[in-house]
VEXSEKE-276802 format. One record per residue: residue number from 1; x, y, z of N, C-alpha, C, O, CB in turn. Coordinates in pm, whole numbers, plus 50000, padded with zeros to 5 digits. Glycine has a CB too. Layout:
% VEXSEKE-276802
<fimi k="NUM" n_X="X" n_Y="Y" n_Z="Z" ca_X="X" ca_Y="Y" ca_Z="Z" c_X="X" c_Y="Y" c_Z="Z" o_X="X" o_Y="Y" o_Z="Z" cb_X="X" cb_Y="Y" cb_Z="Z"/>
...
% end
This chain:
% VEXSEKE-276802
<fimi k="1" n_X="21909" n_Y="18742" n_Z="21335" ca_X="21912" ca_Y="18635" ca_Z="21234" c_X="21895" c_Y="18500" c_Z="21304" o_X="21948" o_Y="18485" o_Z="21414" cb_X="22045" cb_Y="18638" cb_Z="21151"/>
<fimi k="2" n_X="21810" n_Y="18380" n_Z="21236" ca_X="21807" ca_Y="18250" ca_Z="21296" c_X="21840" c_Y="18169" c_Z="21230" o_X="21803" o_Y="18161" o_Z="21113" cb_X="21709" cb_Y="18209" cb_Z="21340"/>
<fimi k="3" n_X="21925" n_Y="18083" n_Z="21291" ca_X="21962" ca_Y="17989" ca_Z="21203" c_X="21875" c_Y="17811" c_Z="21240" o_X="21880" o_Y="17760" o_Z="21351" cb_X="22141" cb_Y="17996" cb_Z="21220"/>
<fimi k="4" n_X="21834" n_Y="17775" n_Z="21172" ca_X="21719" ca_Y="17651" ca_Z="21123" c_X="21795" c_Y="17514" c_Z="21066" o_X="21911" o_Y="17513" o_Z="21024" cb_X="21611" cb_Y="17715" cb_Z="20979"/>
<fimi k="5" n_X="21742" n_Y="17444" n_Z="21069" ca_X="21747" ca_Y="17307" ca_Z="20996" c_X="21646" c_Y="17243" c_Z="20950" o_X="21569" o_Y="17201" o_Z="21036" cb_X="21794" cb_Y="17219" cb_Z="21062"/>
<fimi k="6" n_X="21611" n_Y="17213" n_Z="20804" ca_X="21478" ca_Y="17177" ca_Z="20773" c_X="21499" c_Y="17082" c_Z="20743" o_X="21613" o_Y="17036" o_Z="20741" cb_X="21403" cb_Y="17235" cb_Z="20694"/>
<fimi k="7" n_X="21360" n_Y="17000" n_Z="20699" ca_X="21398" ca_Y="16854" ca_Z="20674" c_X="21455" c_Y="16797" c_Z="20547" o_X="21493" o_Y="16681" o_Z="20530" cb_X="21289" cb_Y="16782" cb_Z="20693"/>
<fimi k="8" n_X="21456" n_Y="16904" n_Z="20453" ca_X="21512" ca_Y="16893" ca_Z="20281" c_X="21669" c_Y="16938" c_Z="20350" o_X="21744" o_Y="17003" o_Z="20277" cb_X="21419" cb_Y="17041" cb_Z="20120"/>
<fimi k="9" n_X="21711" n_Y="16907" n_Z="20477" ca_X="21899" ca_Y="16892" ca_Z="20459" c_X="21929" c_Y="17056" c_Z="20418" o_X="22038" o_Y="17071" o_Z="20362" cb_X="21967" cb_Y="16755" cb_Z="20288"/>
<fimi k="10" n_X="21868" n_Y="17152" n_Z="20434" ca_X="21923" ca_Y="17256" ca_Z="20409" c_X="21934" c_Y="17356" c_Z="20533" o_X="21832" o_Y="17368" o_Z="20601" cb_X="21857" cb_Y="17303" cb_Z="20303"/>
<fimi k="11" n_X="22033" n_Y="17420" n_Z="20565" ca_X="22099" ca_Y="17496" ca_Z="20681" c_X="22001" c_Y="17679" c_Z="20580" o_X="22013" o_Y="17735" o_Z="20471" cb_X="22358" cb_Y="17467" cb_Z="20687"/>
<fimi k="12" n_X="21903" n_Y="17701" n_Z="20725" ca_X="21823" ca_Y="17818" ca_Z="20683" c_X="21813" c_Y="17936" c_Z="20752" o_X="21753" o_Y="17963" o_Z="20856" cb_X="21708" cb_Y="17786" cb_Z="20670"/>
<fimi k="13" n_X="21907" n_Y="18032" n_Z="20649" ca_X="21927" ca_Y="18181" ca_Z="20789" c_X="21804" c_Y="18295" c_Z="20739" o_X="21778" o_Y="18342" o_Z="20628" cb_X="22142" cb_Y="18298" cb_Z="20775"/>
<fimi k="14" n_X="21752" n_Y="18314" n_Z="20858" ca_X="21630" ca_Y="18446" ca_Z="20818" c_X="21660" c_Y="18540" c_Z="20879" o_X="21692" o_Y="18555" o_Z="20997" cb_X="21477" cb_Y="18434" cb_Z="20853"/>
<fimi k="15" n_X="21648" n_Y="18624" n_Z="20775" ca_X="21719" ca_Y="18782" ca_Z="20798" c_X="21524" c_Y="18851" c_Z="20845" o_X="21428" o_Y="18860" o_Z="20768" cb_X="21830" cb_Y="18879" cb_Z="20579"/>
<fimi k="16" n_X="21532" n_Y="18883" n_Z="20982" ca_X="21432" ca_Y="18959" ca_Z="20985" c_X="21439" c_Y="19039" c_Z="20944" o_X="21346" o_Y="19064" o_Z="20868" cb_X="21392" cb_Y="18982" cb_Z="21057"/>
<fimi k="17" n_X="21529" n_Y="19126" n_Z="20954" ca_X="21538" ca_Y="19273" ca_Z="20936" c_X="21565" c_Y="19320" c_Z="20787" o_X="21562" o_Y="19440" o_Z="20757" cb_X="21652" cb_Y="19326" cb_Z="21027"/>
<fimi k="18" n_X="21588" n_Y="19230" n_Z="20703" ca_X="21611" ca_Y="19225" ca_Z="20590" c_X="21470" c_Y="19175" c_Z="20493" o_X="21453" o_Y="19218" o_Z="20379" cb_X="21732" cb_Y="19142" cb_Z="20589"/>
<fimi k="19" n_X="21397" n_Y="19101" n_Z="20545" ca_X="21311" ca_Y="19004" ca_Z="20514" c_X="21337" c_Y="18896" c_Z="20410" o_X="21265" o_Y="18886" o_Z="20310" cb_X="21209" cb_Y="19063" cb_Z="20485"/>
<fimi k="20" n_X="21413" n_Y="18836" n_Z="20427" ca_X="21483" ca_Y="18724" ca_Z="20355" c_X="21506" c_Y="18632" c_Z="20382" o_X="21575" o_Y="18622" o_Z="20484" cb_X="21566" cb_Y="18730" cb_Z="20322"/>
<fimi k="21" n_X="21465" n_Y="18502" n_Z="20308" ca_X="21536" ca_Y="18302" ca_Z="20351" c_X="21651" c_Y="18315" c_Z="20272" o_X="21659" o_Y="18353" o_Z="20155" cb_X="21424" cb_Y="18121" cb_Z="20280"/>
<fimi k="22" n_X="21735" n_Y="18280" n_Z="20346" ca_X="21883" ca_Y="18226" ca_Z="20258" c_X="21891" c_Y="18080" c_Z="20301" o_X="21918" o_Y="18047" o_Z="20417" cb_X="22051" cb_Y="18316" cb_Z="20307"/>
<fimi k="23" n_X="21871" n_Y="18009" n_Z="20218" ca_X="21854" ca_Y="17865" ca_Z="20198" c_X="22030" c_Y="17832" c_Z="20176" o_X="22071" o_Y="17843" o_Z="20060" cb_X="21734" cb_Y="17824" cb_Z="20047"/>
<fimi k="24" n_X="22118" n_Y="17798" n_Z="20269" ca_X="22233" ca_Y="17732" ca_Z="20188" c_X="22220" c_Y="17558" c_Z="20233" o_X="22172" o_Y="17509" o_Z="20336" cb_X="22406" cb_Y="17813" cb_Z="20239"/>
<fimi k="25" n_X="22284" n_Y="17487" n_Z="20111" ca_X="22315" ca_Y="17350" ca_Z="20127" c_X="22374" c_Y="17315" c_Z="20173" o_X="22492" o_Y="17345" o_Z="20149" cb_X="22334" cb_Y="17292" cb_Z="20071"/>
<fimi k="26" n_X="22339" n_Y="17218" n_Z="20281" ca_X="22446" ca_Y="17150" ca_Z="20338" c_X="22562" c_Y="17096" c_Z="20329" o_X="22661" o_Y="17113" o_Z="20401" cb_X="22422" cb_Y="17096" cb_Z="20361"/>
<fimi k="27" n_X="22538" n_Y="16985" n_Z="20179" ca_X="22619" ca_Y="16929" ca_Z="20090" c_X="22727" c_Y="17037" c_Z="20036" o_X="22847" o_Y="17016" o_Z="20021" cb_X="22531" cb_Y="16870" cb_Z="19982"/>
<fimi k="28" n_X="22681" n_Y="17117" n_Z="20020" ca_X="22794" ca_Y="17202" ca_Z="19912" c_X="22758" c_Y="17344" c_Z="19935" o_X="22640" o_Y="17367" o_Z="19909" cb_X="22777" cb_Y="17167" cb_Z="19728"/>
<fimi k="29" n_X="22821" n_Y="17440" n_Z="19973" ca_X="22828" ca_Y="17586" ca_Z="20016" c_X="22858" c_Y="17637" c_Z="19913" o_X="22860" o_Y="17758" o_Z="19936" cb_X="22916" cb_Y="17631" cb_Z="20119"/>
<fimi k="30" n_X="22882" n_Y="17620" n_Z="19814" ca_X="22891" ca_Y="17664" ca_Z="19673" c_X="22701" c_Y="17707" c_Z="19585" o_X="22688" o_Y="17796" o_Z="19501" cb_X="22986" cb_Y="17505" cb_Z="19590"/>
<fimi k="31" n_X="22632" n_Y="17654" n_Z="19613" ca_X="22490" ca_Y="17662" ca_Z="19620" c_X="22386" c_Y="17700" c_Z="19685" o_X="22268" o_Y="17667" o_Z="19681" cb_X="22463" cb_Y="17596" cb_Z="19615"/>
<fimi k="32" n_X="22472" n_Y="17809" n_Z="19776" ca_X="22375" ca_Y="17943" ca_Z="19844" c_X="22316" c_Y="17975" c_Z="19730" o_X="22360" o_Y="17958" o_Z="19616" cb_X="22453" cb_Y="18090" cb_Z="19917"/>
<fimi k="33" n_X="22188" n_Y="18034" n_Z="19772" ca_X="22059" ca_Y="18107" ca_Z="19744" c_X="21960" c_Y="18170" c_Z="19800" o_X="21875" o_Y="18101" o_Z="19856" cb_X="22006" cb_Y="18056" cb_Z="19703"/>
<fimi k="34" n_X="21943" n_Y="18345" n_Z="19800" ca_X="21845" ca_Y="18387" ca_Z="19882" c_X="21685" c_Y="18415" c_Z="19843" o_X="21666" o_Y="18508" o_Z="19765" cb_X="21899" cb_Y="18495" cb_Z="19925"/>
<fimi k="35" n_X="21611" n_Y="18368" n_Z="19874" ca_X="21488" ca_Y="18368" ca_Z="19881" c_X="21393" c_Y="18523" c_Z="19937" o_X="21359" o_Y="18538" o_Z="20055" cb_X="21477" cb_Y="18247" cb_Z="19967"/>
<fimi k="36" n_X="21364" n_Y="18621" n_Z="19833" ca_X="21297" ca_Y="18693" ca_Z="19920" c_X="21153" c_Y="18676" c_Z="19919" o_X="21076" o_Y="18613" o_Z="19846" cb_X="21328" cb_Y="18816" cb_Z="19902"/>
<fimi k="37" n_X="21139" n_Y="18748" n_Z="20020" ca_X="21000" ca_Y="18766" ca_Z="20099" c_X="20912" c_Y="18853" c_Z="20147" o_X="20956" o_Y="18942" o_Z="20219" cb_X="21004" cb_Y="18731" cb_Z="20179"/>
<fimi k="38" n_X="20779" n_Y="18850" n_Z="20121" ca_X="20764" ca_Y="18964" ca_Z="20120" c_X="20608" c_Y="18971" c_Z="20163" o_X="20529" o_Y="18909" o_Z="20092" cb_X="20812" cb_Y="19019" cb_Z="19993"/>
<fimi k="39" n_X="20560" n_Y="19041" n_Z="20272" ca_X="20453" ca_Y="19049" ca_Z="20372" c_X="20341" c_Y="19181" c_Z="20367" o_X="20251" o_Y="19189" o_Z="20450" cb_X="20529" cb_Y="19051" cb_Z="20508"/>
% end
């Protein structure tokens, strides 16, 4: 898993092995959201 910092302020973990963005907010950890993906 990697953990990122993008420039929209959001803390970004990618599950390789999963194939998934989990986008959580910085501001507020209450407003996780995973993003899938798919190749």
């Amino acid at each position: 898993m990697l953990f990122v910092f993008n420039p929209l302020g959001l803390a970004c973990w990618w599950s390789f092995s999963g194939s998934e963005l989990i986008l959580v907010d910085s501001n507020s950890n209450k407003n996780n959201f995973i993003v899938p993906i798919k190749f």
